[in-house]
ZAROBA-123222 format. One line per field, with one value per residue (C-alpha): residue number from 1; x negated, z negated, y negated. Coordinates in Angstrom, 1 decimal. Example, Ala and Ser with C-alpha at 12.3 -4.5 7.8 and 13.67 -1.06 7.14 Angstrom:
2
i <- c(1, 2)
x <- c(-12.3, -13.7)
z <- c(-7.8, -7.1)
y <- c(4.5, 1.1)
# end
This chain:
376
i <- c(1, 2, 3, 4, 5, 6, 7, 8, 9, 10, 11, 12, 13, 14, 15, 16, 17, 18, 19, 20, 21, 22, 23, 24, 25, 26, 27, 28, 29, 30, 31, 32, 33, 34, 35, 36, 37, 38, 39, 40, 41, 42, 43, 44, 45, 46, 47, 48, 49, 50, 51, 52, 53, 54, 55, 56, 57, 58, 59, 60, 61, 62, 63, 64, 65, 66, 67, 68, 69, 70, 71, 72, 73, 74, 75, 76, 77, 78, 79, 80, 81, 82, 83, 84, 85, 86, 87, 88, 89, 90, 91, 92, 93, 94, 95, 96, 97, 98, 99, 100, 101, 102, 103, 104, 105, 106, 107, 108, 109, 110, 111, 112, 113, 114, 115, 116, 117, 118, 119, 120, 121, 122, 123, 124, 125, 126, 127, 128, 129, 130, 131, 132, 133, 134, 135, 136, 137, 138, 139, 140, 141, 142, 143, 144, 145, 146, 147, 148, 149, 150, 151, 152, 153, 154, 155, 156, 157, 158, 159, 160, 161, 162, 163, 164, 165, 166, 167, 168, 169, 170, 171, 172, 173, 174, 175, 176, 177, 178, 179, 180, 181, 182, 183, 184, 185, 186, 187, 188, 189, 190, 191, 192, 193, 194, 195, 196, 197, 198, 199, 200, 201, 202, 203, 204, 205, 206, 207, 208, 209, 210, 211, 212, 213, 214, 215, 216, 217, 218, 219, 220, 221, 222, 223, 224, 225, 226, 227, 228, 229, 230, 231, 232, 233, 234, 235, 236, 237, 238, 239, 240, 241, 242, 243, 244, 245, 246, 247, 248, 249, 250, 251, 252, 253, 254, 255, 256, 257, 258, 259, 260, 261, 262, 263, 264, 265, 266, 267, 268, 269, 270, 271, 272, 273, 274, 275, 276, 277, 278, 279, 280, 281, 282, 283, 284, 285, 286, 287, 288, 289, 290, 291, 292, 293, 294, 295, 296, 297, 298, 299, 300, 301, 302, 303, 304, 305, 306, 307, 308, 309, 310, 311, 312, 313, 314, 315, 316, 317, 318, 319, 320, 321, 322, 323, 324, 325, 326, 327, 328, 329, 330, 331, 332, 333, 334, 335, 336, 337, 338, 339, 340, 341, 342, 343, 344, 345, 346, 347, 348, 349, 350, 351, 352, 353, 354, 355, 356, 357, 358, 359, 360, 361, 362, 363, 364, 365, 366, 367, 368, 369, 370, 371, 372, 373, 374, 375, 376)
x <- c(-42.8, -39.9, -35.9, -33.8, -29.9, -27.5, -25.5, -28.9, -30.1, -26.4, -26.2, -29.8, -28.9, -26.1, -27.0, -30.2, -27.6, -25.6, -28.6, -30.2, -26.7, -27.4, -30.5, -28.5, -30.2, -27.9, -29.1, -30.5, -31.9, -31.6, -33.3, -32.4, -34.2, -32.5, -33.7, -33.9, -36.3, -36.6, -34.6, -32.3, -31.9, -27.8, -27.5, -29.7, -26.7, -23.8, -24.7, -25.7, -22.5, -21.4, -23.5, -23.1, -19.7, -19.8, -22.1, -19.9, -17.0, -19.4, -20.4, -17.0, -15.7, -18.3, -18.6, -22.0, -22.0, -24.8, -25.4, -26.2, -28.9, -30.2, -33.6, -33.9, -37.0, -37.1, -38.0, -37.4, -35.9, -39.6, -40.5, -43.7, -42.5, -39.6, -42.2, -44.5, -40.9, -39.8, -43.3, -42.8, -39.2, -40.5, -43.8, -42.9, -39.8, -38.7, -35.7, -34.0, -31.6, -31.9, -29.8, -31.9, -30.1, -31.9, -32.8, -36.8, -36.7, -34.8, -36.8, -40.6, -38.7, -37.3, -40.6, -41.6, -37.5, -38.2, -41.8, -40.6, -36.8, -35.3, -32.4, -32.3, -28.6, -28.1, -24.8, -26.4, -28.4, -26.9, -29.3, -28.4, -31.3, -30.8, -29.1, -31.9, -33.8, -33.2, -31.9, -32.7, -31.5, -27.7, -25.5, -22.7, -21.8, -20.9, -23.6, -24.2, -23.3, -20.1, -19.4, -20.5, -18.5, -15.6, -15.6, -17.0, -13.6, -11.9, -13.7, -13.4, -9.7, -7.8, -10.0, -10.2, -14.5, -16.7, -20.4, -22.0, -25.5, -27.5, -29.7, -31.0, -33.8, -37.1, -37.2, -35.6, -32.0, -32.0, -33.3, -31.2, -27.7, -29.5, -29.8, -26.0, -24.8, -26.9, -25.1, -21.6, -21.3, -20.9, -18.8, -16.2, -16.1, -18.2, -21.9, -24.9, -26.5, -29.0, -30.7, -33.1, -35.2, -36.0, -39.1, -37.6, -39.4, -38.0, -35.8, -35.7, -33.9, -33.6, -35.3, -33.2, -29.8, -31.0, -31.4, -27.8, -26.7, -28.3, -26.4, -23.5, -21.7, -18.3, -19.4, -22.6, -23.0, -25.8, -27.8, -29.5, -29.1, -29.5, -30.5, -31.5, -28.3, -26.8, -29.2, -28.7, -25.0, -25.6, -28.5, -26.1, -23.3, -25.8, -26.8, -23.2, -23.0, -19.0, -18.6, -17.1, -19.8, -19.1, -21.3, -21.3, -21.1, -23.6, -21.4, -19.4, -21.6, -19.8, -22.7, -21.3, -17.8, -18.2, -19.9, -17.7, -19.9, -19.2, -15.5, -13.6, -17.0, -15.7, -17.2, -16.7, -17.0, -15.2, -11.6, -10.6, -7.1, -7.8, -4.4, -4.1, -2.4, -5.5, -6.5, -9.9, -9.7, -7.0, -9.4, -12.1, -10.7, -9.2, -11.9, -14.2, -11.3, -11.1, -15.1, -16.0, -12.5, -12.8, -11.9, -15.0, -16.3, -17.3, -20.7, -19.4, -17.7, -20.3, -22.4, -20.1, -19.3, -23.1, -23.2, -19.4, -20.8, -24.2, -22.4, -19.6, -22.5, -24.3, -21.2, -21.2, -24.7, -24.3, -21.4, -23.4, -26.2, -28.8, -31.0, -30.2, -32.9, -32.8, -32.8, -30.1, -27.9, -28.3, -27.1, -24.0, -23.3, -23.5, -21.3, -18.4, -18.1, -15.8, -15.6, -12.3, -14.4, -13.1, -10.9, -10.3, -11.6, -14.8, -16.4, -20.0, -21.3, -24.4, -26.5, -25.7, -23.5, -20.2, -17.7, -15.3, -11.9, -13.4, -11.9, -12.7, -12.1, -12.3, -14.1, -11.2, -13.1, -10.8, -12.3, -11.4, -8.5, -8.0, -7.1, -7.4, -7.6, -8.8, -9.9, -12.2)
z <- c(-16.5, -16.1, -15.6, -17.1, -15.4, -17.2, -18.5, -19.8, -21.2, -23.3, -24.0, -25.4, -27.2, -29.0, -29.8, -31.4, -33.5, -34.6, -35.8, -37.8, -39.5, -41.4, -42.6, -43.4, -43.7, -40.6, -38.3, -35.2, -31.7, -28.7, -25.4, -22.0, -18.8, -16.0, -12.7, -13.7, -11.1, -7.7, -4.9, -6.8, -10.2, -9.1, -10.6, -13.9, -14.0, -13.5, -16.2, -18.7, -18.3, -20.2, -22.4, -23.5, -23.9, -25.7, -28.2, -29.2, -29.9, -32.0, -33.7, -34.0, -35.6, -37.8, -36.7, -37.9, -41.1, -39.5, -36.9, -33.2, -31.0, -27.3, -26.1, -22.3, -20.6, -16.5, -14.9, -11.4, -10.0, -9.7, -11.8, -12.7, -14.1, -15.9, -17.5, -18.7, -20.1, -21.9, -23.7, -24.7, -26.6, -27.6, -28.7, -29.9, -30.8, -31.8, -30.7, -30.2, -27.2, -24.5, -21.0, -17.9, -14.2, -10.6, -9.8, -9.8, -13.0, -14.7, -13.5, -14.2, -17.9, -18.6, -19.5, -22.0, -23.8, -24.2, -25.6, -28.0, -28.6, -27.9, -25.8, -22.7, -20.5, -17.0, -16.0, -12.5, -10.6, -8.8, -7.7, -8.6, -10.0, -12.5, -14.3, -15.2, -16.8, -20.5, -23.3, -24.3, -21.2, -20.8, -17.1, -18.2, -14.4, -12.0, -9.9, -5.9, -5.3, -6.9, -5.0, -1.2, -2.0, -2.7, 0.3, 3.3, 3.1, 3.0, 6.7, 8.1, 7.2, 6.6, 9.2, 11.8, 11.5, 12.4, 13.7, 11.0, 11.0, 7.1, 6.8, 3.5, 1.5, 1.5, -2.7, -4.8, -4.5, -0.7, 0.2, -2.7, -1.0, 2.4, 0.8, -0.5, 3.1, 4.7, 2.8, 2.6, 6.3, 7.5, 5.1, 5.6, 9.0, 9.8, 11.6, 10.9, 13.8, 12.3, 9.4, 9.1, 6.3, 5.7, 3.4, -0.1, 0.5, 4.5, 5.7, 9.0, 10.3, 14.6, 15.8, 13.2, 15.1, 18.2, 17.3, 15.3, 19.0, 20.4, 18.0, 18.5, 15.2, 13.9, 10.9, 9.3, 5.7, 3.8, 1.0, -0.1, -2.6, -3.2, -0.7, 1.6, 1.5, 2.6, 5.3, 7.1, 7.0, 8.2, 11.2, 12.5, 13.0, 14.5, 17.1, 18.4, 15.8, 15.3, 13.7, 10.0, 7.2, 4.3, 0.9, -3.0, -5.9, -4.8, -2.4, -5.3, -6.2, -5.2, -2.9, -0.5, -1.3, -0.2, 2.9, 5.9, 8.0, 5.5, 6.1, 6.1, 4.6, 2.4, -0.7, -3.7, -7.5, -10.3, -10.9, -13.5, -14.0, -14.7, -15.9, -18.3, -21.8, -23.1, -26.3, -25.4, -21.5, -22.2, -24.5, -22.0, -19.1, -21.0, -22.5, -19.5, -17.4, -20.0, -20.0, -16.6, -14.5, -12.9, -13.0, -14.0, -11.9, -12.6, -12.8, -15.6, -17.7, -17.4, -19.5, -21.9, -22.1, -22.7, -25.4, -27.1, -27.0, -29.0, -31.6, -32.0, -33.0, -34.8, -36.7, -37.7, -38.7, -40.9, -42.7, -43.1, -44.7, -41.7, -40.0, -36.3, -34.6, -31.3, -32.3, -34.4, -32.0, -29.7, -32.5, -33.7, -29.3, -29.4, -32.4, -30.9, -27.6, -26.3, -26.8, -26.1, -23.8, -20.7, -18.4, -21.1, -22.8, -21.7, -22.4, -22.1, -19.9, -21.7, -19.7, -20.8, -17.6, -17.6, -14.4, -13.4, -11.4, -8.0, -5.8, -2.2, -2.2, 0.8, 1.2, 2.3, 0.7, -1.7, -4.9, -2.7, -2.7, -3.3, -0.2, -2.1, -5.6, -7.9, -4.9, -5.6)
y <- c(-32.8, -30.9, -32.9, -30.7, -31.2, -33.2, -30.2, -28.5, -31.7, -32.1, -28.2, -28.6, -32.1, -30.9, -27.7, -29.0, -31.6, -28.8, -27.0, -30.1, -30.4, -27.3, -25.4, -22.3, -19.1, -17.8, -20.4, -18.6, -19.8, -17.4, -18.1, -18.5, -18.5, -20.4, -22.2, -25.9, -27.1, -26.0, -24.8, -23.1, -25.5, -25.8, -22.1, -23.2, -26.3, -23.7, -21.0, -23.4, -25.0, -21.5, -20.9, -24.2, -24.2, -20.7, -22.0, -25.1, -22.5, -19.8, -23.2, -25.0, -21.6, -21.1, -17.3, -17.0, -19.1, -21.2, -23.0, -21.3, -23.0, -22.2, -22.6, -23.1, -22.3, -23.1, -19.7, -22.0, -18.4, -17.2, -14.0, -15.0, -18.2, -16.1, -13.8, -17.4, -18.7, -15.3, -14.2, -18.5, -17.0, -14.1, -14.9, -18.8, -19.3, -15.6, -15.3, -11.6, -12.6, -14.1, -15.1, -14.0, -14.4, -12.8, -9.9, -10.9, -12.7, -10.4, -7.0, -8.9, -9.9, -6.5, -5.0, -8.0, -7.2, -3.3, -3.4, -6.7, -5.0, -8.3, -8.2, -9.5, -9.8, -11.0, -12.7, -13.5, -11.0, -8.1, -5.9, -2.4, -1.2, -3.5, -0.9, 1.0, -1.2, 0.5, 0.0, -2.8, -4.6, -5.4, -6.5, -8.3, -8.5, -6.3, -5.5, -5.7, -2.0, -2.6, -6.0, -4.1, -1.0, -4.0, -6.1, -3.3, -1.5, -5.0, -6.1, -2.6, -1.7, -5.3, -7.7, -4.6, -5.4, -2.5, -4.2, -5.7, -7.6, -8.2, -11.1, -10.7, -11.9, -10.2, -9.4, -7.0, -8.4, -8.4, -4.7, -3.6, -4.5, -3.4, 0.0, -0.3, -1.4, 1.6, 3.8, 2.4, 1.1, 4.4, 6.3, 2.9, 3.3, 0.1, 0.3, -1.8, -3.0, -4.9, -5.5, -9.1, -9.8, -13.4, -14.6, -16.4, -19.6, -20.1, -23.0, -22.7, -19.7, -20.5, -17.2, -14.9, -17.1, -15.8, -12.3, -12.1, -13.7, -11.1, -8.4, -9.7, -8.4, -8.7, -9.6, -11.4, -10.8, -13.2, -11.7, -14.9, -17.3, -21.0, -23.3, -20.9, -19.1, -23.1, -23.6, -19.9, -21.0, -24.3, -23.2, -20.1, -22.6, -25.1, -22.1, -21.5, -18.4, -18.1, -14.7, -14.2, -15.0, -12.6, -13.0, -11.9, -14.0, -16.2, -17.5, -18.9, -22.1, -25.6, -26.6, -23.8, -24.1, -27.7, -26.9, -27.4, -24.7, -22.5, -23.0, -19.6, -17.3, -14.1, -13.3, -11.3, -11.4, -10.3, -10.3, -12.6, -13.9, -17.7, -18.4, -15.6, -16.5, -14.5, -16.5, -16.0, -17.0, -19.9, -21.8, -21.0, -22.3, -25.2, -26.5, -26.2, -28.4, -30.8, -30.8, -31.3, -32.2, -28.9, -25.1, -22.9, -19.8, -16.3, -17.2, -19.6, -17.1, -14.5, -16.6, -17.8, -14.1, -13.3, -16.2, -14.8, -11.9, -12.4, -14.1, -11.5, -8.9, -11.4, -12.1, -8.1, -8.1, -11.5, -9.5, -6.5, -8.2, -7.1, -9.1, -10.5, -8.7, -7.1, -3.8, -4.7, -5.8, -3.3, -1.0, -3.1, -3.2, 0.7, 0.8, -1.9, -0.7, -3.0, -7.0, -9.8, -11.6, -14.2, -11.8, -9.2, -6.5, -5.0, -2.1, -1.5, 1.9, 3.7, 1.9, -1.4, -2.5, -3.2, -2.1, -4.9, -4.7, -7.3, -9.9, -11.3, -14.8, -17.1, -20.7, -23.1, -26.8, -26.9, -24.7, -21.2, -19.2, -15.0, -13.2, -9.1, -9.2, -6.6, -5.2, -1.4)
# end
């Protein structure tokens, strides 16, 4: 049997408790597929945390006159178990939203969201052609081209870094940001010397350390994820590798920020101003210190943005009498345009993705600390 993680297990719990409280004709259950087993369960523990926390404020307002519930099914970061956990929500429990995250998941589930019309939104992956998906599929993150195109210029320009080497993962995430870094390298200024795919299931990364010796780059950027991305880190350093580690979002979890080989590694994500007087982003980040003793991440806000977000068009259909359906929200989305979400207002492009001021942050074992923000 599958452990869900503690904050699953209390998001689950007390959304279910909210929902037995009141069998109101509004009630409504959307779905989420997260890694909660497996290598990469951390990330199911971080978004959840969001969504969670979202759903207690759509609740505690009473923005949809019924009680909102989540229904977490493990996709363990695999797309085939992400396509057995969404036709489960589609099929099962019915539900016209759901929360997707990685680039494999989210591209097996897309198809299952456009034939259904259920909408499906990814605060998580960042592979670029994520944003072609249709309609019916929404990025409420900014994806890998934009986070590349953020940081190369950064390296180049600010750290004087020209030779850069990719180690990326061998799926749809990794060769998308090779792609980006082929094309962006050279228009910066900057050169990639190599380019080394890694399988998704490896650990042990010695030969790659030789061959990155071997390149000897300015620069190594990491397109992994997970534990993987932790062990590269941790095996480079172990091989004498003392060139700069740069990153994405990825980078962001607190396994790596606590990791003292990781010490000093650059990574993007979106810009958001934590101590904005924002009503929205105040009682976001104060609830989420007073909840778990810590600040929250972009990962974090993405999905309590992707949560706000269903239940500020839900809210719109409830008043308009329609049915929360997928195709219905899609239409109410079209029709809004633009949302008080976490960091601000946020406007969605045709193609369901929104475009995000960035930042490059740097691991210094103590949460991380902006060295360029709202960086282009």
């Amino acid at each position: 049997m599958i452990k869900f993680s503690k904050a699953i297990q209390a998001g689950v719990l007390a959304c279910a408790l909210a929902a037995s409280a009141a069998s109101h004709a509004a009630d409504v259950t959307i779905g989420a597929l997260f890694p909660m087993s497996g290598p990469n369960a951390s990330y199911g523990d971080i978004f959840g945390s969001g969504a969670n926390l979202a759903a207690e404020h759509i609740n505690a307002d009473n923005l949809l006159g019924g009680k909102l519930s989540i229904q977490y099914e493990d996709s363990q970061a695999l797309p085939q178990q992400g396509v057995i956990g969404m036709n489960k929500l589609v099929n099962v429990q019915k539900v016209p939203y759901v929360l997707s995250a990685f680039t494999g998941v989210s591209k097996a589930i897309s198809t299952i969201a456009s034939r259904t019309k259920t909408v499906a939104v990814n605060g998580g992956g960042v592979g670029p052609d994520l944003a072609e998906l249709g309609p019916y599929f929404w990025n409420i993150i900014p994806l890998a081209n934009y986070e590349v195109r953020a940081i190369i210029p950064y390296l180049v320009n600010e750290r004087k870094m020209k030779n850069f080497v990719l180690v990326y993962i061998d799926d749809p995430l990794g060769q998308a940001i090779r792609k980006e870094m082929e094309s962006a390298l050279p228009a910066a200024g900057g050169k990639l010397v190599e380019a080394l795919s890694v399988p998704a299931t490896a650990q042990q990364f010695g030969g790659i350390a030789a061959r990155v010796r071997a390149a000897n780059p300015d620069v190594i950027y990491i397109a992994s994820y997970g534990s993987q991305q932790s062990q590269i880190v941790k095996q480079f350093r172990d091989n004498g590798i003392k060139q700069q580690f740069a990153s994405y979002t990825a980078f962001s979890i607190p396994e790596i920020n606590a990791q003292p080989e990781a010490a000093g590694s650059l990574y993007t994500s979106q810009n958001i101003d934590w101590n904005s007087q924002d009503p929205v982003t105040k009682r976001f980040v104060d609830d989420y210190k007073k909840k778990y003793n810590k600040m929250p991440t972009a990962y974090i806000a993405n999905y309590y943005n992707a949560v706000r977000m269903f239940g500020l068009l839900a809210q719109q259909l409830v008043k308009k009498g329609q049915p929360v359906t997928g195709e219905n929200l899609l239409k109410q989305r079209i029709e809004t345009k633009t949302f008080d979400l976490v960091g601000g207002k946020v406007t969605f492009a045709e193609n369901g993705t929104v475009t995000m001021p960035m930042q490059i942050n740097e691991i210094d074992g103590k949460g991380g600390k902006v060295v360029s923000a709202a960086a282009k």
